[in-house]
Residue, then its C-alpha position, 0 to 999 in steps of 0.5 A: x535678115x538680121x537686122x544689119x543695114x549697110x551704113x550710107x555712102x557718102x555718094x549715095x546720099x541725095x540732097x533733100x529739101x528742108x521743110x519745116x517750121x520756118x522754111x516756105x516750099x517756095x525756091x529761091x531759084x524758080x523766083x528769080x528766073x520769073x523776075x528775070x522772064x516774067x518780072x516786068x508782070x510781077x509774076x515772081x511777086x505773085x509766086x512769093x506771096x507778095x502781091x502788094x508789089x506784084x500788083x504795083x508791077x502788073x498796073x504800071x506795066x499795064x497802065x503806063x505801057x501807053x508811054x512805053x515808059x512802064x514796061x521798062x521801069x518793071x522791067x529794070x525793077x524785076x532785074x534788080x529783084x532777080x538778082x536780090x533773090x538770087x544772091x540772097x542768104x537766109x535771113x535777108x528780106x529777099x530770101x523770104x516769102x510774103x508769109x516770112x518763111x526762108x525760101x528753098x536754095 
C-alpha cells in the first residue's frame, strides 16, 4: 500500500454523536418519549438527573392518586415537559441534564 486513502463520500459518511466537554450522553429524544409514556411517574425526570422534580412527580402521583386528581396533574405536567424537550435548542434549560451538560439531538 502507498499510503493513498480514497478520500470519503459525502454518502458514506455516518452521523456521529458529539461527546465531550459540555455535552451529556443523555438524548433529548429518549427523554421526551419517557415524559410522554412515563411522565406522570417522573421517569424522564430521573433520566435527566433531575431528581428533585422526578421526586415531586412520583409523590403527587402516588399521594393524590387517592383523588384521581394527581395523576392528571403529572400527567399534564409530563406533556408539557415532553414537548419542552423536544422543541428544545442548545442553550435552553430544556436541552440540558440535571448536571447542565446539552443533551444528544
Amino acid at each position: 500500500m502507498n499510503g493513498y486513502q480514497s478520500p470519503v463520500q459525502p454518502w458514506q459518511r455516518q452521523a456521529q454523536y458529539v461527546y465531550g466537554p459540555g455535552m451529556s450522553d443523555k438524548s433529548k429524544v429518549t427523554a421526551a418519549i419517557y415524559a410522554f409514556f412515563l411522565g406522570e411517574f417522573g421517569i424522564h425526570n430521573f433520566y435527566l438527573g433531575k431528581t428533585g422534580r422526578g421526586v415531586a412527580q412520583l409523590l403527587i402521583t402516588i399521594f393524590l392518586a387517592i383523588v384521581v386528581v394527581g395523576p392528571i396533574i403529572s400527567w399534564v405536567w409530563a406533556i408539557v415537559e415532553g414537548a419542552q424537550i423536544l422543541g428544545s435548542h442548545p442553550g435552553s434549560p430544556y436541552h440540558q441534564d440535571g448536571r447542565g451538560l446539552e443533551l444528544q439531538d
